[in-house]
Backbone as a chain_set.jsonl record, in Angstrom:
{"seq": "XXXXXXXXXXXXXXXXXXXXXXXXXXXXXXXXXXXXXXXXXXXXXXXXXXXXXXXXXXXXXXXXXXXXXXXX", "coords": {"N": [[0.84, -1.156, 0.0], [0.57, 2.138, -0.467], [1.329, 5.018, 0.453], [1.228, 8.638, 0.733], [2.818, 11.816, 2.048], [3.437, 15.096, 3.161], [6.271, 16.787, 4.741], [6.847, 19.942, 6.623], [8.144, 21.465, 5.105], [7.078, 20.962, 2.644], [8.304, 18.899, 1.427], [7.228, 15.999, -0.232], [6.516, 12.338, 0.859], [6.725, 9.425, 0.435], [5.494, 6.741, 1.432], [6.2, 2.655, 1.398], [4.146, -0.04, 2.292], [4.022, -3.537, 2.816], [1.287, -6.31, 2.681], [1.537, -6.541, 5.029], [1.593, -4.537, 6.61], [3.997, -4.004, 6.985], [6.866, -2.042, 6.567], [8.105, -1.119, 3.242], [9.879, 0.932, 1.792], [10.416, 3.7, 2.045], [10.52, 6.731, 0.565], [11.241, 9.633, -1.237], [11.083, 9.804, -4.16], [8.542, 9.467, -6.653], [8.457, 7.47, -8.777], [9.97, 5.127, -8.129], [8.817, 4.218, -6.072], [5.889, 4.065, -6.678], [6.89, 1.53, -8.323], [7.904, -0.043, -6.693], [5.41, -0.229, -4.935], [3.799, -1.12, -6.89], [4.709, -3.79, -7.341], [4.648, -5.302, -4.846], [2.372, -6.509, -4.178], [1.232, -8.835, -2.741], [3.379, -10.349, -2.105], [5.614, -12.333, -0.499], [5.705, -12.199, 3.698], [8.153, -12.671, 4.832], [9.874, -11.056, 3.168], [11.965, -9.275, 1.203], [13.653, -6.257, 0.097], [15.211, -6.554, -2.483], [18.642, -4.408, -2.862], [20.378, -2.66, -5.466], [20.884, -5.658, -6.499], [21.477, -8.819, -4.786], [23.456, -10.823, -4.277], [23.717, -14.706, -4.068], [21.21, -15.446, -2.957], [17.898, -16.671, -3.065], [15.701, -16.989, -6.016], [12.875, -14.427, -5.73], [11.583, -13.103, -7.408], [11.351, -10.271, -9.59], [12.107, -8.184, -7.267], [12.993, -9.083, -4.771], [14.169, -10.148, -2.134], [14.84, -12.295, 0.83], [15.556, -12.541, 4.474], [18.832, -12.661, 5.49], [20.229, -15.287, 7.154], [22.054, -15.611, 10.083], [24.626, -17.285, 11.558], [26.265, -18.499, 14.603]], "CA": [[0.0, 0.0, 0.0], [1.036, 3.421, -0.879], [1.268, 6.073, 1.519], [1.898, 9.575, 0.694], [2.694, 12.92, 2.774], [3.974, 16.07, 3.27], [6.899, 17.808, 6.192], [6.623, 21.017, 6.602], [8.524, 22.187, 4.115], [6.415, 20.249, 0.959], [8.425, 17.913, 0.623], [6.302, 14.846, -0.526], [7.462, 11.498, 1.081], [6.228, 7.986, -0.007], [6.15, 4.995, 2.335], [4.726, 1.614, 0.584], [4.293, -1.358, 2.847], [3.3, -4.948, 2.102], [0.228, -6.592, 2.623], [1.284, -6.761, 6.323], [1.761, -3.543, 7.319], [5.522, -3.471, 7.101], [7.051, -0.709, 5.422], [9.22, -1.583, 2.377], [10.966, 2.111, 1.191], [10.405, 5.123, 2.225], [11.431, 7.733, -0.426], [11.206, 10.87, -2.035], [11.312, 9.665, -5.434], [7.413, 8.856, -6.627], [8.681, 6.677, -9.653], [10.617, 4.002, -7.261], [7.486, 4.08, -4.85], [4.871, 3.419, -7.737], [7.34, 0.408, -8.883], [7.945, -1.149, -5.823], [3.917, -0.838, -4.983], [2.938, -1.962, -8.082], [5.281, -5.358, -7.279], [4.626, -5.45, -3.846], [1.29, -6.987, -3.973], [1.08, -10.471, -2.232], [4.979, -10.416, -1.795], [5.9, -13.036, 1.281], [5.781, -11.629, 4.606], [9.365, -11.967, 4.984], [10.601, -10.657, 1.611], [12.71, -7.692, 1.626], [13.894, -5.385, -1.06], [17.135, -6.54, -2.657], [18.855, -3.135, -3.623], [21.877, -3.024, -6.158], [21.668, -7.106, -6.47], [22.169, -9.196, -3.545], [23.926, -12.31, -5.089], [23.916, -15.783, -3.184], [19.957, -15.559, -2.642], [17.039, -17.125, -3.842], [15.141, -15.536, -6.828], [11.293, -14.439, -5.702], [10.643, -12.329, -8.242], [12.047, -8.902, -9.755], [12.901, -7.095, -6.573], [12.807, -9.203, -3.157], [14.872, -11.178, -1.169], [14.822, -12.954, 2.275], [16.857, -11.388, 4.657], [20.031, -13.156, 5.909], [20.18, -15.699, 8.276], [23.317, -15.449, 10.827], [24.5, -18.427, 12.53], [27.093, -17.865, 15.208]], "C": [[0.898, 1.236, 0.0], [0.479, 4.402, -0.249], [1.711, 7.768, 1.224], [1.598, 10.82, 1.629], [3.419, 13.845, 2.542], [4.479, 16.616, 4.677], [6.441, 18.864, 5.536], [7.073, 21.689, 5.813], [8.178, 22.015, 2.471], [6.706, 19.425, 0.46], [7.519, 16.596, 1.001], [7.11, 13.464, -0.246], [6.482, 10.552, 0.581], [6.876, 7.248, 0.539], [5.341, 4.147, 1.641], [5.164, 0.824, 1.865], [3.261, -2.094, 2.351], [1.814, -5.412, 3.026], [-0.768, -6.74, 4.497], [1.353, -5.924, 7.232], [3.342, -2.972, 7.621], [6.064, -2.908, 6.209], [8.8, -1.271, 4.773], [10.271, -0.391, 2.469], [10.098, 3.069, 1.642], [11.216, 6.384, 1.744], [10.682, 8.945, -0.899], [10.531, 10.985, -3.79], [9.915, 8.435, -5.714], [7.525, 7.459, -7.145], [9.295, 4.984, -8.963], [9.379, 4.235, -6.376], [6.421, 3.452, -5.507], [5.412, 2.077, -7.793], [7.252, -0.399, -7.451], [6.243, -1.407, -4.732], [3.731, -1.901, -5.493], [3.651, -3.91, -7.622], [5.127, -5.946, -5.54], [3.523, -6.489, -3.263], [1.432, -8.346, -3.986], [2.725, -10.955, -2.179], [4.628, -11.415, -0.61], [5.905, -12.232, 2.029], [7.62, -11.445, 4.785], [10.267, -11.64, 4.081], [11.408, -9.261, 2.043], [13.245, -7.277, 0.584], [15.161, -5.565, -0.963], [17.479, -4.917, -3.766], [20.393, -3.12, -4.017], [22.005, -4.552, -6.381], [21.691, -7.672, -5.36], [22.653, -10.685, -4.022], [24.17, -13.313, -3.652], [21.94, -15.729, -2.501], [19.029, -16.09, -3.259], [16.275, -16.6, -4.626], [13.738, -15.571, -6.617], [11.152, -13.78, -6.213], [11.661, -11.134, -9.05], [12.958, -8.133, -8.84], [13.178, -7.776, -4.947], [13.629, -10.734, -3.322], [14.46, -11.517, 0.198], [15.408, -12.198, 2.828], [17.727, -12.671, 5.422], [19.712, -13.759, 7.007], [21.481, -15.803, 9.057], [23.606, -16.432, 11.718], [26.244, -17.995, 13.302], [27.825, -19.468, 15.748]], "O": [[1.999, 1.166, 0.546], [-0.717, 4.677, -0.337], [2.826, 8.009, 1.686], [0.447, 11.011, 2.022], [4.237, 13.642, 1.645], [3.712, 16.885, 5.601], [5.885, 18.955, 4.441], [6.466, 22.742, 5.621], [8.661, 22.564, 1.481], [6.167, 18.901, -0.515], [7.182, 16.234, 2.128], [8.16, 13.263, -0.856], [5.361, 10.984, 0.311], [8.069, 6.945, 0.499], [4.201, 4.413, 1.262], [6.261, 0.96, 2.406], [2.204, -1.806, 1.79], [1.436, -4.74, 3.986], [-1.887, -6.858, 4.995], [1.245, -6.183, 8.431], [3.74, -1.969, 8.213], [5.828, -3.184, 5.033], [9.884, -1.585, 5.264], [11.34, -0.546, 3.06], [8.89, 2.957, 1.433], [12.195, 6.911, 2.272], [9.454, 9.016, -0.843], [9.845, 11.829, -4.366], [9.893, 7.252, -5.375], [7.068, 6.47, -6.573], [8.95, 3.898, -9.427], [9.923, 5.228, -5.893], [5.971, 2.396, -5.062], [4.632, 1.222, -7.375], [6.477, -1.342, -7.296], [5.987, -2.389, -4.036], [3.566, -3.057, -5.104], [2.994, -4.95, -7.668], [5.572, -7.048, -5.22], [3.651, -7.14, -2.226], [1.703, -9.003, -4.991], [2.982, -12.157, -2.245], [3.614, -11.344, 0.084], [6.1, -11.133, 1.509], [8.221, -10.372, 4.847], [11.449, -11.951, 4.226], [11.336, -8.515, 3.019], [13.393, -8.238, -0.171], [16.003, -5.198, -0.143], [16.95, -4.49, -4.793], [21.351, -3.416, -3.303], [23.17, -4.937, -6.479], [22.043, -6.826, -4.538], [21.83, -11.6, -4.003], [24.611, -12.943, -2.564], [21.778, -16.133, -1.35], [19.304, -16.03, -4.458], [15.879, -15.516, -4.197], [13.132, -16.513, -7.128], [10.197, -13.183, -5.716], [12.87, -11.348, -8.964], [14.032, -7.603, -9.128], [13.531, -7.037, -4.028], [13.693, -11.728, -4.046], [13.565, -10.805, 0.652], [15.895, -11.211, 2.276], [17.08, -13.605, 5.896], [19.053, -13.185, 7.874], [22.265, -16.311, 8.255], [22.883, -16.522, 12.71], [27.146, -17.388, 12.724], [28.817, -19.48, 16.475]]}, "num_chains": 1, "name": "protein.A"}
């Protein structure tokens, strides 16, 4: 879902989050907010926005990854 507002000074921000209420990007820039809406819809809950590539991950789609699991 696609969220837009205004600070006090006009500038226009855009938050999208997924289906679950968790917020993907939060940006400035409408064009990257529209896109990652528009692909956002029915995404996994724990998907996460691979940005620049994230190589060594599994491919769900255009833009989302898992996020890292850390074993110690």
């Amino acid at each position: 879902m696609l969220f837009i507002s205004q600070d006090e000074y006009g500038i226009t921000t855009y938050t999208v989050t997924n289906d679950y209420g968790l917020c993907l990007i939060r940006t400035t820039d409408a064009r990257i907010a529209n896109y990652v809406n528009y692909h956002s819809y029915r995404a996994p809950a724990a998907a996460r926005l691979a940005i620049g590539g994230d190589v060594g991950h599994p491919e769900l789609g255009i833009i989302w990854r898992f996020p890292r699991k850390v074993n110690k």
